[in-house]
MARROTI-56923 format. One record per residue (C-alpha): z, y, x; residue in three letters; residue number from 0. Coordinates in steps of 0.5 Angstrom, whole numbers, padded with zeros to 4 digits, m for minus. Layout:
BEGIN
      pz      py      px    aa     i
       Z       Y       X   ALA   NUM
...
END
This chain:
BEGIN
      pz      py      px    aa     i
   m0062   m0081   m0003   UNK     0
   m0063   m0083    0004   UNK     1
   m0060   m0079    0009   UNK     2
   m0066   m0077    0014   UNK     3
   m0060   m0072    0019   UNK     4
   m0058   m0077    0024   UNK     5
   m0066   m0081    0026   UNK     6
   m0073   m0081    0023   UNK     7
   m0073   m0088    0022   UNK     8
   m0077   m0086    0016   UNK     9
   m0082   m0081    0018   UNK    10
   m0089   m0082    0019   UNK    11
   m0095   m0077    0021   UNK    12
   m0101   m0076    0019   UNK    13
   m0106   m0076    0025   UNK    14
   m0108   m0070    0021   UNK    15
   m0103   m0066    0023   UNK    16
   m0105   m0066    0030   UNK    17
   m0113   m0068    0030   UNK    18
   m0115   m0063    0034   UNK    19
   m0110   m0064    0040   UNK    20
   m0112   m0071    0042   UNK    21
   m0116   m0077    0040   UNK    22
   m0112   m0084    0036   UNK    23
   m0111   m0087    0042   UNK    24
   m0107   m0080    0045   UNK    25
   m0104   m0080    0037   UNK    26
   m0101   m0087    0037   UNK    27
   m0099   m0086    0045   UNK    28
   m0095   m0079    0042   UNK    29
   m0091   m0082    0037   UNK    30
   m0089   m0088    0041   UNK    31
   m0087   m0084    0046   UNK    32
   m0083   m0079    0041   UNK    33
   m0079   m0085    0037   UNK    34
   m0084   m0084    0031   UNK    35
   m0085   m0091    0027   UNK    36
   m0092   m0090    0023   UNK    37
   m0098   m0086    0022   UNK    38
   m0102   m0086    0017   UNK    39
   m0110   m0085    0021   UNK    40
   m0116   m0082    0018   UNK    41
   m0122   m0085    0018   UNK    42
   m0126   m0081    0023   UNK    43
   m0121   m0082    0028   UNK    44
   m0121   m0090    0027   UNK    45
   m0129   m0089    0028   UNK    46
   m0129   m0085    0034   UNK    47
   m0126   m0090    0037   UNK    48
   m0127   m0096    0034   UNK    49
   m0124   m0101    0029   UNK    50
   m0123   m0106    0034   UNK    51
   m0119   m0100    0039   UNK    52
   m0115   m0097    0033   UNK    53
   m0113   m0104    0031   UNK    54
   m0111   m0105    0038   UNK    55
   m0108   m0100    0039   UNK    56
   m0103   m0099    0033   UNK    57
   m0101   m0107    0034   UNK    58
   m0100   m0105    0042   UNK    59
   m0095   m0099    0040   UNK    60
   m0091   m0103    0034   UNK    61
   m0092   m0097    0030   UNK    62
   m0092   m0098    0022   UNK    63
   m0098   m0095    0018   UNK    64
   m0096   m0091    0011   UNK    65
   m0103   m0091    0008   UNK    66
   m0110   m0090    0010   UNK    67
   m0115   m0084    0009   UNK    68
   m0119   m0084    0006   UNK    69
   m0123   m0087    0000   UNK    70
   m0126   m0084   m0006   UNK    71
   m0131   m0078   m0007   UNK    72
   m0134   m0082   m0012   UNK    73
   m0138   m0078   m0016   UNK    74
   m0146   m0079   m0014   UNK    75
   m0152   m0078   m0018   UNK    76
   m0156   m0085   m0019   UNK    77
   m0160   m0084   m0011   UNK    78
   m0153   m0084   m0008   UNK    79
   m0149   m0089   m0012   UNK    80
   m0150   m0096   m0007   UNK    81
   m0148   m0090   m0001   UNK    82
   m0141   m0089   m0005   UNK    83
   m0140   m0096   m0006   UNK    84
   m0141   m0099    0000   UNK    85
   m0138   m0093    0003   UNK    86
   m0131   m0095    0000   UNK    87
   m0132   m0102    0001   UNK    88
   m0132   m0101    0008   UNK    89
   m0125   m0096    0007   UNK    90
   m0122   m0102    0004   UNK    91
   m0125   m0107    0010   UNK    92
   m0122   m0102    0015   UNK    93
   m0114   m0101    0011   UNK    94
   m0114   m0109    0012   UNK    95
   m0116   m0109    0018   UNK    96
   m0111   m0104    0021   UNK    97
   m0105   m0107    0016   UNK    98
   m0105   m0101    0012   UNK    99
   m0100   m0101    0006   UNK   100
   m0105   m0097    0002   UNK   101
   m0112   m0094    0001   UNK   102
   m0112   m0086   m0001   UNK   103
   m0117   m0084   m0005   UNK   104
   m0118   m0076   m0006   UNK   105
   m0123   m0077   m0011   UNK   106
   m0128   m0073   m0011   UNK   107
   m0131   m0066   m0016   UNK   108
   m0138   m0064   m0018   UNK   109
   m0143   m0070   m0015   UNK   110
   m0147   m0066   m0010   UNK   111
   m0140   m0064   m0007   UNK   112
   m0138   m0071   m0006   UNK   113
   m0144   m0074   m0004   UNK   114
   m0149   m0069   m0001   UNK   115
   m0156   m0069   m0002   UNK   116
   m0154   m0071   m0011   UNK   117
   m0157   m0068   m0016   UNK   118
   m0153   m0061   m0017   UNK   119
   m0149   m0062   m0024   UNK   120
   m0144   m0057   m0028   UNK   121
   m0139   m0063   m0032   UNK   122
   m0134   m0064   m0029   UNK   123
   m0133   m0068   m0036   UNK   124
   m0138   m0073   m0032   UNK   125
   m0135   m0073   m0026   UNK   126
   m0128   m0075   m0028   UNK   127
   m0132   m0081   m0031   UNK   128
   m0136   m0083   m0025   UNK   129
   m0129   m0082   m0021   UNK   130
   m0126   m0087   m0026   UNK   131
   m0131   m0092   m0026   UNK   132
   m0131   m0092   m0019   UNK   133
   m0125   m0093   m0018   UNK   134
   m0124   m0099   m0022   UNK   135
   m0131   m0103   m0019   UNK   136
   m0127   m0101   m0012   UNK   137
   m0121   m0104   m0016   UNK   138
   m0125   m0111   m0017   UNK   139
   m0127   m0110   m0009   UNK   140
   m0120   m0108   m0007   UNK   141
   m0116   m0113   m0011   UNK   142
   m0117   m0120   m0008   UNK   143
   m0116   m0117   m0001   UNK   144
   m0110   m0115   m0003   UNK   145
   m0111   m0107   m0001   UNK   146
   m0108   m0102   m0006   UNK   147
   m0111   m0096   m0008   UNK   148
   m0106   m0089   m0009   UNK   149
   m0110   m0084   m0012   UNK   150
   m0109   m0078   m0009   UNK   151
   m0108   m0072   m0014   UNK   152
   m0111   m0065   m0010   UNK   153
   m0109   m0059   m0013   UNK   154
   m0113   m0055   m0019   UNK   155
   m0117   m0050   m0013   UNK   156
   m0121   m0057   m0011   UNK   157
   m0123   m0058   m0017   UNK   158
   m0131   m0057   m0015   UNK   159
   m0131   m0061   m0009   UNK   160
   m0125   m0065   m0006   UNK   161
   m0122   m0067   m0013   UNK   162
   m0123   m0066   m0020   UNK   163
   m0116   m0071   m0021   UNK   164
   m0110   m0065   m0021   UNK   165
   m0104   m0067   m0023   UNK   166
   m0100   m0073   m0023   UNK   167
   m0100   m0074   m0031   UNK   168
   m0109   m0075   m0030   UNK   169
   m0107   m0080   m0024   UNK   170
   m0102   m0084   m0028   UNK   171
   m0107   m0085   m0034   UNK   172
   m0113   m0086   m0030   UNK   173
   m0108   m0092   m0027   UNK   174
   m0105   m0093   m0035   UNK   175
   m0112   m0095   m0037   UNK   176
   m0115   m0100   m0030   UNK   177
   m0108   m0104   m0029   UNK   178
   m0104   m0103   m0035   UNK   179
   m0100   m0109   m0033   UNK   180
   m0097   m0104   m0026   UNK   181
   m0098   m0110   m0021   UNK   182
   m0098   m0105   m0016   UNK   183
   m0105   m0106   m0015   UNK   184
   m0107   m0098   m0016   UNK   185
   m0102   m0093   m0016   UNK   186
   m0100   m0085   m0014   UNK   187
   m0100   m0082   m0008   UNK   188
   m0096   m0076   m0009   UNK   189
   m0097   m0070   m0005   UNK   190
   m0091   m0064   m0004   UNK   191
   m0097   m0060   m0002   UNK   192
   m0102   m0062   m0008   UNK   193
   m0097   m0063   m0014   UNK   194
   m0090   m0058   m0012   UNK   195
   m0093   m0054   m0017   UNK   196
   m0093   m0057   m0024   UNK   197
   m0089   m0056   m0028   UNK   198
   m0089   m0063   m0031   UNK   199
   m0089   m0066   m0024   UNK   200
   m0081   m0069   m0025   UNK   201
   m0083   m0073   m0031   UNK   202
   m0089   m0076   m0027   UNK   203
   m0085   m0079   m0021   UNK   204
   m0081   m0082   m0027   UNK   205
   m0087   m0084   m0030   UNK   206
   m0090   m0087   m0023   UNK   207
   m0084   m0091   m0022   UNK   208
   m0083   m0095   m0016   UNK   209
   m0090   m0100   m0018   UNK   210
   m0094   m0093   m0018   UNK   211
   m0091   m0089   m0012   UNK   212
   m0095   m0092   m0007   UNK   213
   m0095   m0086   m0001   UNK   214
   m0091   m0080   m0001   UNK   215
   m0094   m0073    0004   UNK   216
   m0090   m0068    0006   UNK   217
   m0091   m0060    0008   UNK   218
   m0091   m0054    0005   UNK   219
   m0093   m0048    0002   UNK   220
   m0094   m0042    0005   UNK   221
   m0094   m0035    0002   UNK   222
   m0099   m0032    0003   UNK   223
   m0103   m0038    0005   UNK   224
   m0109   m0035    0009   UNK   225
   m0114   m0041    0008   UNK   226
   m0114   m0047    0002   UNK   227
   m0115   m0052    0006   UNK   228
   m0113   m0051    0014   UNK   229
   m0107   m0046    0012   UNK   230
   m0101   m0051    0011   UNK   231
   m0094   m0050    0013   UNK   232
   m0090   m0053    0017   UNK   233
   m0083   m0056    0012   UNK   234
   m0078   m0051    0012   UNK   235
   m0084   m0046    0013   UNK   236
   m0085   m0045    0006   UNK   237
   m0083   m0044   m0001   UNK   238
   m0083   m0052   m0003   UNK   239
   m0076   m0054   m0006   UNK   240
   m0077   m0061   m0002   UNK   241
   m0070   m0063   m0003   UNK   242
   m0070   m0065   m0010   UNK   243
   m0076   m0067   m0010   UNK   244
   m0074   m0073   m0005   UNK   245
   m0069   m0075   m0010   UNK   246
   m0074   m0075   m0016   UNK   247
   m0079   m0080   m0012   UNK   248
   m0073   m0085   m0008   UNK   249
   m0069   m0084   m0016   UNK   250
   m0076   m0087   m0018   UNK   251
   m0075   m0093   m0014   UNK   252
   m0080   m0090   m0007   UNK   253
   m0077   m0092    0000   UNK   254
   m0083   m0091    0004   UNK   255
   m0084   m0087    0008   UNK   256
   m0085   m0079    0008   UNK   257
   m0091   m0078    0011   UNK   258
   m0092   m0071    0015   UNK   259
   m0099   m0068    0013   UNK   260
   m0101   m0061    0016   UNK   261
   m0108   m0058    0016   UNK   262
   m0107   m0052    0021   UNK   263
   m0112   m0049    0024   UNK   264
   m0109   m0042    0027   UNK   265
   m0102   m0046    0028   UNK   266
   m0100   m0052    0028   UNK   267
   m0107   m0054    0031   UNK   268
   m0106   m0049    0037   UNK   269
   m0100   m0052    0039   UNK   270
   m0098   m0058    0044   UNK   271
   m0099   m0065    0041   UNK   272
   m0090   m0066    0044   UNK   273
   m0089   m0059    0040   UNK   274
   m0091   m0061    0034   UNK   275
   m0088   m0068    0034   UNK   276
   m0081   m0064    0036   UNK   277
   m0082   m0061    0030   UNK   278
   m0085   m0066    0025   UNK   279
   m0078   m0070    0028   UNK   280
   m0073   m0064    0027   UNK   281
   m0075   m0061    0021   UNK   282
   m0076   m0068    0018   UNK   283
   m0068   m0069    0019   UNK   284
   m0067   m0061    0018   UNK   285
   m0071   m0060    0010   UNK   286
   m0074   m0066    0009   UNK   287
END
């Protein structure tokens, strides 16, 4: 297992993580500043700034970037489907252009949570369907642009509207059935904070192997955790054993980055964008 403790050559932020402290431009400026080598950028703050400007500026700074958010929410009723699919064509044009290693893709629930104004529905049967479906045409999109996509299981509390995928075995199949010849084109991206607790999780990094493992996302988990969704720990903060998870997923071959994704809105969000980096960078090489 690499040894994080003396630099954080290998770490990366999810402009998530600070989202609410500054634009992409203020983001990408930060983590110059701070010595942090990648980001991985959220499709909103491209826009509110533009592609071209997004580009520019990641170029500019020399910063690496470790994925892109996000793809998917592929469940729609027949109304919205060309808006799904031209949707996630433009998310993989925007990956190409920044130099994103790979397209995350959470993939969606029920259809009228995934695309607002569809038909509502009940079968998540159906909507693990479409979501399979949706994922190989945008294959056949992505493919010759040369953009992988990580499917990105979420844990099982948002199965109704961000993810009816859920573990890394419901991924790694999904990827097993529309690239059966693990050409990298299509793997996992694996999130301590989505999959810590499952307990086949070991053997679905294996699995994975160095093919599938295509984004690798730190945080923790709080006890008690006050929001689903905005409630995320800073590393050390929380009950995930983050060490041997690490050596599972470099064991499997991963030597990416360890991507630092925080949503906290009564923390982390409220605190200087210098003092979340500092941290980020601190307990990256301390518990990462």
């Amino acid at each position: 297992m690499r040894d994080f403790s003396h630099d954080h050559r290998w770490l990366s932020i999810n402009t998530a993580t600070v989202r609410k402290q500054g634009d992409l431009l203020a983001i990408v400026e930060a983590c110059a500043r701070h010595g942090i080598r990648a980001i991985s950028p959220w499709r909103d703050q491209v826009a509110a700034i533009g592609l071209a400007r997004a580009v520019a500026a990641v170029r500019e700074a020399g910063l690496d970037l470790s994925g892109y958010c996000r793809g998917g929410m592929f469940p729609a009723d027949r109304a919205h489907a060309a808006e799904m699919r031209d949707d996630n064509r433009r998310a993989v044009d925007e990956a190409v252009a920044l130099g994103a290693p790979c397209l995350v893709l959470v993939v969606g629930g029920l259809p009228h949570f995934s695309r607002p104004g569809s038909a509502p529905s009940h079968d998540l049967a159906a909507a693990r369907a479409q979501v399979e479906d949706g994922i190989a045409a945008l294959l056949d999109y992505a493919k010759p642009a040369g953009m992988p996509l990580a499917i990105e299981p979420l844990h099982p509390m948002y199965a109704a509207d961000r993810a009816c995928v859920n573990t890394m075995a419901q991924a790694l199949d999904i990827c097993d059935r529309l690239d059966p010849g693990r050409t990298g084109a299509l793997g996992v991206a694996c999130d301590l904070y989505h999959v810590w607790w499952d307990p086949d999780l070991f053997a679905g990094i294996a699995r994975a192997g160095r093919e599938r493992l295509l984004a690798y996302h730190v945080c923790d988990w709080l006890v008690p955790t006050r929001d689903l969704l905005l409630d995320r720990g800073m590393m050390g903060d929380g009950v995930i054993a983050m060490r041997p998870i690490r050596r599972a997923v470099e064991a499997a071959g991963f030597s990416g980055y360890s991507e630092v994704e925080i949503f906290s809105e009564q923390n982390w969000w409220q605190r200087p964008m210098d003092e979340v980096l500092a941290t980020c960078i601190a307990r990256h090489r301390e518990v990462v």
